[in-house]
C-alpha positions as CSV (number, residue, x, y, z in Angstrom):
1,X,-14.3,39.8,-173.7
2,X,-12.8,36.7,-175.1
3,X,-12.1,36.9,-178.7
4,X,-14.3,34.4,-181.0
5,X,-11.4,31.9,-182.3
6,X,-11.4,30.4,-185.9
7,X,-9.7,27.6,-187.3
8,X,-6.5,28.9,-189.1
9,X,-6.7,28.2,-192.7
10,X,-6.6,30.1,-195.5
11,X,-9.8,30.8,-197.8
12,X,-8.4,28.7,-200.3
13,X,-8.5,25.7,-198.2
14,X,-12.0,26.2,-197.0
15,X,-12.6,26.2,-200.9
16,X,-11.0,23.3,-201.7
17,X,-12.6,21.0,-198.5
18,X,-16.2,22.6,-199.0
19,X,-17.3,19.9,-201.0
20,X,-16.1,17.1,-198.5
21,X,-18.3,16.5,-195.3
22,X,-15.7,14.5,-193.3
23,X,-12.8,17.4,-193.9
24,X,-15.7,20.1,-193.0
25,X,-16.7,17.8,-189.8
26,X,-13.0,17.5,-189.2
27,X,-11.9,21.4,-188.9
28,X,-15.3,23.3,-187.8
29,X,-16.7,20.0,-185.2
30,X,-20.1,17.7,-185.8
31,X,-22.0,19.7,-188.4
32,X,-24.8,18.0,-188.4
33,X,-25.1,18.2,-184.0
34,X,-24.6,22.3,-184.9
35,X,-27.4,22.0,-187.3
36,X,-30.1,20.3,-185.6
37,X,-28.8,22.8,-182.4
38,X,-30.4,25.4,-184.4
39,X,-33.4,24.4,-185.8
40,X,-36.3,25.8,-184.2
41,X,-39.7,23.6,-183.8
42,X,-41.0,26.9,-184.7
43,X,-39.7,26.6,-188.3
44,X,-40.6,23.4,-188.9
45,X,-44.3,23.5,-187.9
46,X,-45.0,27.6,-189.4
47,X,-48.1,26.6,-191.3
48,X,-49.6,30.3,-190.5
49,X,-52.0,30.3,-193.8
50,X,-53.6,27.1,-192.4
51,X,-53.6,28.4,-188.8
52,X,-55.5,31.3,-189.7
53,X,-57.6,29.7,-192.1
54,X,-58.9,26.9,-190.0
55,X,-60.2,29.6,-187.1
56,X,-62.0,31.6,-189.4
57,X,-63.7,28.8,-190.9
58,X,-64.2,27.6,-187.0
59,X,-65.9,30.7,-186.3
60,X,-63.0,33.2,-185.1
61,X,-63.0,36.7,-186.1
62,X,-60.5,37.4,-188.8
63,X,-58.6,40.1,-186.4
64,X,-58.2,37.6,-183.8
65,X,-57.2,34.2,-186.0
66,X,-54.4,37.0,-187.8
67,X,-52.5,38.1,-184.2
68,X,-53.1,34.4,-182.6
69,X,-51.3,32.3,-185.6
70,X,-49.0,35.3,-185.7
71,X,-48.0,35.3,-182.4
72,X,-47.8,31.5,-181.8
73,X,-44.6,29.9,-181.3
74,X,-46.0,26.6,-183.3
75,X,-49.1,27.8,-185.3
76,X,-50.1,24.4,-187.0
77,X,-50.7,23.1,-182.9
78,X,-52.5,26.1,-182.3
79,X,-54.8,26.2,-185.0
80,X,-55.8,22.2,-185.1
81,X,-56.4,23.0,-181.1
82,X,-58.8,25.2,-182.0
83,X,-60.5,23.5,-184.7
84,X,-60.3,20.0,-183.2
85,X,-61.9,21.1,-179.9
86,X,-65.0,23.5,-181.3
87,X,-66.0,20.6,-184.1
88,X,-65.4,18.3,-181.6
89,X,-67.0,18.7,-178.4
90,X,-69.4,21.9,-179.2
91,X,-67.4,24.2,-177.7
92,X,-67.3,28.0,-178.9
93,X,-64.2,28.5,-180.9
94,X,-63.7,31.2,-178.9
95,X,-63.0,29.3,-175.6
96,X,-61.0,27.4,-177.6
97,X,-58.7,29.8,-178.6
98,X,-58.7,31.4,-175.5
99,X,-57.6,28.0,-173.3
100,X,-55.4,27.1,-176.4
101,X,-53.5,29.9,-177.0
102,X,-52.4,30.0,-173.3
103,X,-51.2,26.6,-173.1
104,X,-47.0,25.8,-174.1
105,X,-48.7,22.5,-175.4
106,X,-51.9,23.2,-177.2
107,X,-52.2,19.9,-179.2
108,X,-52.3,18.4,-175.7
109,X,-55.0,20.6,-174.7
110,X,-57.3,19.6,-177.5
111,X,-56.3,15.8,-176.9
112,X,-57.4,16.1,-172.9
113,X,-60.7,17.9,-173.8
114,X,-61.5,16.0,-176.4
115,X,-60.8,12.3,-174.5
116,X,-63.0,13.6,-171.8
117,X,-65.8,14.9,-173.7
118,X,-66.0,11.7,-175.8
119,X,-66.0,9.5,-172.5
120,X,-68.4,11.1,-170.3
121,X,-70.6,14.2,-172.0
122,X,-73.3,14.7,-174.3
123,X,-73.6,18.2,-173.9
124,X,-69.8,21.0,-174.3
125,X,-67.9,21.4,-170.5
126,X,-66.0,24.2,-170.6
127,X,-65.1,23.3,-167.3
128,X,-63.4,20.5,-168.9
129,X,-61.3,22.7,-171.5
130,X,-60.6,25.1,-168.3
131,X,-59.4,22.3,-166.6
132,X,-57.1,20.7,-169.4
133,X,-56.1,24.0,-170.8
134,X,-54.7,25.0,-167.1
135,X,-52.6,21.8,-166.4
136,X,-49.0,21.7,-167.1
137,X,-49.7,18.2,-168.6
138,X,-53.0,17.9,-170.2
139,X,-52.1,14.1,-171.4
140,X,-51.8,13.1,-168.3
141,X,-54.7,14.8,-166.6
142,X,-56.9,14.1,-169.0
143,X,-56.0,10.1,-168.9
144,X,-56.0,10.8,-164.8
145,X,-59.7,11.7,-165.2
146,X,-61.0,9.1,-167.6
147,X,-58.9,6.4,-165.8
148,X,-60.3,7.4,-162.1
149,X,-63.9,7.9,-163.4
150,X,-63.6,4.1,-164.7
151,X,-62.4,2.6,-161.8
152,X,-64.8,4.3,-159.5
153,X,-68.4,5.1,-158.8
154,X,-67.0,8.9,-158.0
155,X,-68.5,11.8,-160.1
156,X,-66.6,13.1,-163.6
157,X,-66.7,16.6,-161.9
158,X,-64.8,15.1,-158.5
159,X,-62.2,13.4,-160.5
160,X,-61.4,16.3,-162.7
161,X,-60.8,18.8,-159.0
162,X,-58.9,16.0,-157.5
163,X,-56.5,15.3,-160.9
164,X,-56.2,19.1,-161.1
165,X,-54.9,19.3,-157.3
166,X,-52.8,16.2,-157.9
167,X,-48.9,16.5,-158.1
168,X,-45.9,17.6,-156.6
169,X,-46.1,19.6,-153.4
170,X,-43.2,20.7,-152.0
171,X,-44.9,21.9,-148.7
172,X,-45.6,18.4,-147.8
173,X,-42.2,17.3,-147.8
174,X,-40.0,17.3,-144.7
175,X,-36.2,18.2,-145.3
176,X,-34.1,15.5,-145.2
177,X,-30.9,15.1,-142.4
């Protein structure tokens, strides 16, 4: 195993530089790149008392708000997902949660559902939070559904199969020679 390599000064000398940025940059690299390398989104966005909060006040038992925010990699996205889509469409918060909590990009999900919901229904979908929760990007298949429901006479329930089976299909591809 390769040994981990330090610059050779003496601890007097890291003293005496400390206070200067430039020396710092100049013997240890680009602080600042090494600094925003380890900053986590995760710490940034760790709002867990409003996370759990906000789903008990949406309707979500307090044992299940606790291990969601706890377990989220980005609590703050998790919880307004859930709020944001049971206030606005009518869904249960519990479907929320459960589409929410599932997706890498939950603020997404509640964006999708919600753009949909406001476009074409009166009445809660959850077809429609099925839908947005399981696509890798609900931006885009939310605007692919609203967009294709515009410029056609087809049904809001044919263009949210077709955007769901739209993408990248690698079986459909011949190998290039």
């Amino acid at each position: 195993m390769k040994p981990f390599l330090t610059p050779d000064i003496s601890p007097v000398s890291v003293r005496a530089l400390a206070g200067s940025r430039a020396a710092m940059t100049a013997l240890f690299g680009s602080v600042s790149l090494g600094m925003t390398l380890l900053a986590s989104p995760a710490s940034a966005n760790s709002d867990f008392f409003g996370c759990t909060t906000g789903m008990m006040e949406a309707g979500i038992a307090e044992d299940s708000a606790i291990a969601a925010c706890a377990s989220s990699r980005v609590p703050d996205a998790l919880g307004a997902c859930v709020v944001d889509v049971s206030e606005s469409t009518g869904l249960a918060a519990s479907s929320a949660l459960l589409m929410c909590e599932r997706s890498r990009r939950p603020t997404e999900v509640a964006s999708c559902t919600i753009n949909i919901h406001d476009a074409f229904f009166d009445s809660p979908s959850t077809k429609v939070l099925e839908n947005c929760g399981r696509s890798l990007l609900p931006d885009r298949y939310g605007t692919c559904v609203v967009d294709i429901t515009d410029a056609t006479e087809v049904a809001v329930d044919t263009a949210l199969d077709q955007c769901i089976r739209a993408g990248f299909r690698p079986w459909r591809i011949e190998p290039r020679m």
